[in-house]
C-alpha positions as CSV (number, residue, x, y, z in Angstrom):
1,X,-0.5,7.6,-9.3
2,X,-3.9,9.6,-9.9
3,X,-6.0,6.2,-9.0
4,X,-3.9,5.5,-5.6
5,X,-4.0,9.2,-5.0
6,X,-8.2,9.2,-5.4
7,X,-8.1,6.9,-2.3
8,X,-7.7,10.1,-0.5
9,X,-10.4,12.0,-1.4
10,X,-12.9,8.4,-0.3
11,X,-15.0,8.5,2.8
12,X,-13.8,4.9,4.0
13,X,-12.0,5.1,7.3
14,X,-10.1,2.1,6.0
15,X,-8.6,1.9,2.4
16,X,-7.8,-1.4,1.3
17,X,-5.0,-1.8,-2.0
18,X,-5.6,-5.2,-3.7
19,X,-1.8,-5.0,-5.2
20,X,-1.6,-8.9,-6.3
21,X,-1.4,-7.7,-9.8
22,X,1.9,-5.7,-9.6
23,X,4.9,-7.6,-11.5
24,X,7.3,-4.7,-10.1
25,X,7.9,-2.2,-7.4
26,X,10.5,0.4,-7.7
27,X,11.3,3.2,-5.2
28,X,8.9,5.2,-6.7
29,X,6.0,3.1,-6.0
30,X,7.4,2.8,-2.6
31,X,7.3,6.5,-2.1
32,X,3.6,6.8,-3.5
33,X,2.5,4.0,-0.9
34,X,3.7,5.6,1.8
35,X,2.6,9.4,0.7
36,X,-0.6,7.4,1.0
37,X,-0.3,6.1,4.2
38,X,0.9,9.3,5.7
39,X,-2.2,11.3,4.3
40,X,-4.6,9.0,5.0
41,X,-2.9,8.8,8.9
42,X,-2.9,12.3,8.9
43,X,-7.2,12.3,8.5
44,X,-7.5,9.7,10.8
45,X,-7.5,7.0,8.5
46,X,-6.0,3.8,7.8
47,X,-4.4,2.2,4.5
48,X,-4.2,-1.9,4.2
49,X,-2.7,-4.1,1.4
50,X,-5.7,-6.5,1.5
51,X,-3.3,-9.0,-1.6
52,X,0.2,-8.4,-2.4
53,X,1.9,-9.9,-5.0
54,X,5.5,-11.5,-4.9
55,X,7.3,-8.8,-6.5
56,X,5.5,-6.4,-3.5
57,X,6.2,-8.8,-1.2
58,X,10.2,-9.2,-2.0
59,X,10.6,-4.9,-2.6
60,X,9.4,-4.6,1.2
61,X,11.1,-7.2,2.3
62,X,14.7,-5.8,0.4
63,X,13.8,-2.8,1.7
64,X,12.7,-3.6,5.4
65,X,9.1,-2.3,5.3
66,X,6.7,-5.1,5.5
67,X,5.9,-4.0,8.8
68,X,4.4,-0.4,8.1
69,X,2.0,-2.6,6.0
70,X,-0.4,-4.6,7.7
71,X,-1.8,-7.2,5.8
72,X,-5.4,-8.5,5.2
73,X,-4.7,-11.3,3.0
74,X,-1.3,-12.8,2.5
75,X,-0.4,-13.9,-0.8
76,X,0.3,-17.2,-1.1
């Protein structure tokens, strides 16, 4: 949480999550990613998965949320 919550304080415009190391994804992971996405929108900035792993890949699929995610890089 503290290292996906530093991405806030970062001067990018765009922050880019390389998540293709993540073996699982509960709801509270979920709920940190999109407190992310929702602060950074809120400052005018943007958050990317640039590499998702499976298990990212099947919890937003179960839980119909692959769209609020843009990806950079699909996994393959």
């Amino acid at each position: 949480k503290p290292e996906l919550l530093h991405a806030l304080t970062l001067p990018q415009t765009q922050v880019v999550l390389d998540l293709s190391g993540v073996d699982e994804l509960d709801t509270a992971g979920i709920q940190l990613l999109l407190l992310l996405r929702r602060e950074l929108a809120a400052s005018g900035r943007q958050l990317e998965i640039g590499v998702y792993s499976p298990a990212v890949l099947a919890t937003l699929d179960l839980l119909q949320l692959h769209e609020r995610f843009s990806p950079a890089v699909e996994a393959a």
